[in-house]
C-alpha positions as CSV (number, residue, x, y, z in Angstrom):
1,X,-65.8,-8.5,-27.5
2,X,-66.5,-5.0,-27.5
3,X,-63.5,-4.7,-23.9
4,X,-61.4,-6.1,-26.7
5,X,-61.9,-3.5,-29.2
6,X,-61.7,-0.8,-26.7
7,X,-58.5,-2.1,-25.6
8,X,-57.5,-2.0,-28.6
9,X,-58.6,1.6,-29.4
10,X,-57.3,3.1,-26.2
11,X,-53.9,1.1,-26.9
12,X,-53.7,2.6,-31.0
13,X,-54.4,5.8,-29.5
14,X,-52.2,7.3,-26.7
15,X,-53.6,10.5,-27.1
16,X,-56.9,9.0,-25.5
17,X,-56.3,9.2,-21.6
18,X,-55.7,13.4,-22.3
19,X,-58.8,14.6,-20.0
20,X,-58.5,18.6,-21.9
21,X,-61.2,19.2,-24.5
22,X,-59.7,19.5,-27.9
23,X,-60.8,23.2,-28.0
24,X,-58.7,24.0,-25.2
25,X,-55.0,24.8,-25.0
26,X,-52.9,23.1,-22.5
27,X,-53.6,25.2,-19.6
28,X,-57.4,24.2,-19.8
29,X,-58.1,27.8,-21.8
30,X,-60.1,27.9,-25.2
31,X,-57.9,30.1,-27.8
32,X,-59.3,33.1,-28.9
33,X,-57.7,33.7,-32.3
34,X,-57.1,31.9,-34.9
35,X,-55.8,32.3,-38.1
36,X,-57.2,33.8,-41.6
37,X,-56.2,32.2,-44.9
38,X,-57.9,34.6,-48.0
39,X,-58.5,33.6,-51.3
40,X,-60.6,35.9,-54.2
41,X,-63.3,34.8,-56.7
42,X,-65.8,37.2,-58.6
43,X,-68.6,36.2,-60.6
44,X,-67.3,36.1,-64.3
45,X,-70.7,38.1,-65.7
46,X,-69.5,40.8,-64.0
47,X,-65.7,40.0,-64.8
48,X,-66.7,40.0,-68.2
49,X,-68.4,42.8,-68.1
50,X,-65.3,45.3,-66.7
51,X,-63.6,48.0,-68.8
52,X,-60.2,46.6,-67.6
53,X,-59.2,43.2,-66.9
54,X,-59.7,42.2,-63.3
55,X,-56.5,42.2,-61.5
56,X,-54.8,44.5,-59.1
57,X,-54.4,45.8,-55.9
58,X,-56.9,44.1,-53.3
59,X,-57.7,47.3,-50.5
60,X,-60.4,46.1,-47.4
61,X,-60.8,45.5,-44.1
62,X,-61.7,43.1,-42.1
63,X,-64.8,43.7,-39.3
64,X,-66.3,41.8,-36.5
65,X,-69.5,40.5,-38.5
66,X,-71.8,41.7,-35.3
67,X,-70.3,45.5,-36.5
68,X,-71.6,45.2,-40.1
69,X,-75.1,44.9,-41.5
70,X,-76.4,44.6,-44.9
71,X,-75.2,48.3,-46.3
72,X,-71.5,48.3,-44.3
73,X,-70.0,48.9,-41.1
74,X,-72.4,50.3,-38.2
75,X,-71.8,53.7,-37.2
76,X,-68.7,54.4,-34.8
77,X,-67.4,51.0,-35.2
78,X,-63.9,50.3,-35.9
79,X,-62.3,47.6,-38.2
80,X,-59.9,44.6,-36.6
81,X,-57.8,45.2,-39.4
82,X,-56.7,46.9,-42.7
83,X,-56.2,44.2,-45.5
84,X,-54.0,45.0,-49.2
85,X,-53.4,42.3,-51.6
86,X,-50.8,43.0,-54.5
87,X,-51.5,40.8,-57.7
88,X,-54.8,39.9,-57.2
89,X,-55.6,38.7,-60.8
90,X,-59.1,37.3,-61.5
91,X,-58.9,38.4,-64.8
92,X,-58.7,34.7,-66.3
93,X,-60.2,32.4,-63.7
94,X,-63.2,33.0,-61.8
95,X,-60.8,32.0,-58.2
96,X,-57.3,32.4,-57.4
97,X,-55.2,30.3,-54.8
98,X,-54.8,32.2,-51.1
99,X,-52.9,35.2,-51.6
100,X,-53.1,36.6,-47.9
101,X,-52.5,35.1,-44.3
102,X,-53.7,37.2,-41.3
103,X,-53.0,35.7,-38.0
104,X,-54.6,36.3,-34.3
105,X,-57.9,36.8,-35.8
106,X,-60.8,37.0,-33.1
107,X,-62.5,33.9,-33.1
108,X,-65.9,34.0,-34.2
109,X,-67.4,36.1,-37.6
110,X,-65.9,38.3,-39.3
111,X,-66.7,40.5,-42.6
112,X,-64.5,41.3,-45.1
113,X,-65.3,44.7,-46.9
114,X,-63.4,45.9,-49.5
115,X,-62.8,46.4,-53.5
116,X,-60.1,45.5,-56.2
117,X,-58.5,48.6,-57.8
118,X,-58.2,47.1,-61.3
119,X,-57.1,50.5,-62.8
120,X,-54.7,51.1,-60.6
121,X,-56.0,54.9,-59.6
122,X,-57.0,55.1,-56.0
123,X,-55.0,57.9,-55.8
124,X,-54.3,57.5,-51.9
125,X,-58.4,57.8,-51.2
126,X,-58.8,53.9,-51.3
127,X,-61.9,54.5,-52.2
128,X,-63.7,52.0,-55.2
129,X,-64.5,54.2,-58.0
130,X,-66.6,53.3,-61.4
131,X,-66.5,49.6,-62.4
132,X,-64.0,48.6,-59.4
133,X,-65.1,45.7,-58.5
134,X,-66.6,45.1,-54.7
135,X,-67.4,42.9,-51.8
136,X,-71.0,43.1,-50.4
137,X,-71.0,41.9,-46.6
138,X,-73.7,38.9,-46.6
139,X,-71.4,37.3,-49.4
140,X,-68.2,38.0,-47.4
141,X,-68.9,37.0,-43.6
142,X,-65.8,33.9,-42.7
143,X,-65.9,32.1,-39.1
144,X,-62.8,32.0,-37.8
145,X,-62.0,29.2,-35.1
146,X,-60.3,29.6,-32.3
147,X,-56.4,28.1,-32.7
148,X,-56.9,26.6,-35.9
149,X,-56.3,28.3,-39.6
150,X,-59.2,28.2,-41.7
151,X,-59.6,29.5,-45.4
152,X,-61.9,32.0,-46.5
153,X,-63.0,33.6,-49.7
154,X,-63.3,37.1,-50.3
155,X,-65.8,37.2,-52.9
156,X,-66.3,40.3,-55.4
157,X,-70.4,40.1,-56.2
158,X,-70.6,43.7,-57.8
159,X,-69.2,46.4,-59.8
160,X,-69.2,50.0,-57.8
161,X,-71.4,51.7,-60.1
């Protein structure tokens, strides 16, 4: 019985007899990138608490997670890319759908650090000032997969003070 159902099996599924691992492209090599879907969230106590609503321009990076620890990016290292989000508006839901794609992403963790300019005053320093709100690096770390897409949130868990 069991020859049976394997027949059967193996006959609904041609794909079967393929010998390549399904993390390997069809030259036998694992893909490196993949690709970065980004949605934003922030906690609504400090939503609520904000002089402005939350909404604007989205500024980051985004950072090999091994190149960040718990206060930012190690010294000397250097970001895999600059991120900026236009109409990021959090100031009536706590979420919003993805806003940002970024393709051939290194496969493996990566940190996204950054803040939303909700007063619309960076002034070309793209710098967070007073009540912007930010992304600490132990809430934003994303693992990417190697030739898939994957979402990820980039999550705003404090006001710069």
């Amino acid at each position: 019985m069991r020859a049976v159902a394997l027949v059967l099996f193996m006959a609904c599924n041609p794909g079967s007899t393929d010998t390549e691992p399904a993390d390997t492209d069809a030259s036998g090599v694992a893909p490196t990138t993949g690709t970065l879907r980004l949605h934003f969230a922030i906690d609504e106590d400090y939503r609520d608490a904000m002089d402005e609503p939350a909404a604007g321009t989205f500024y980051g990076s985004l950072w090999l997670a091994d190149d960040v620890t718990g206060i930012g990016p190690n010294e000397g290292a250097e970001s895999i890319a600059d991120i900026e989000v236009t109409d990021v508006d959090l100031s009536s839901e706590p979420a919003t759908a993805v806003l940002a794609e970024l393709t051939d992403v290194p496969a493996g963790w990566v940190t996204v650090l950054g803040f939303l300019d909700s007063d619309d005053n960076h002034a070309g320093t793209y710098e967070p000032d007073q009540r912007d709100p930010v992304t600490l690096p132990a809430q934003n770390e994303i693992e990417v997969l190697g030739g898939e897409t994957v979402e990820g949130e980039i999550f705003f868990g404090l006001l710069n003070p």
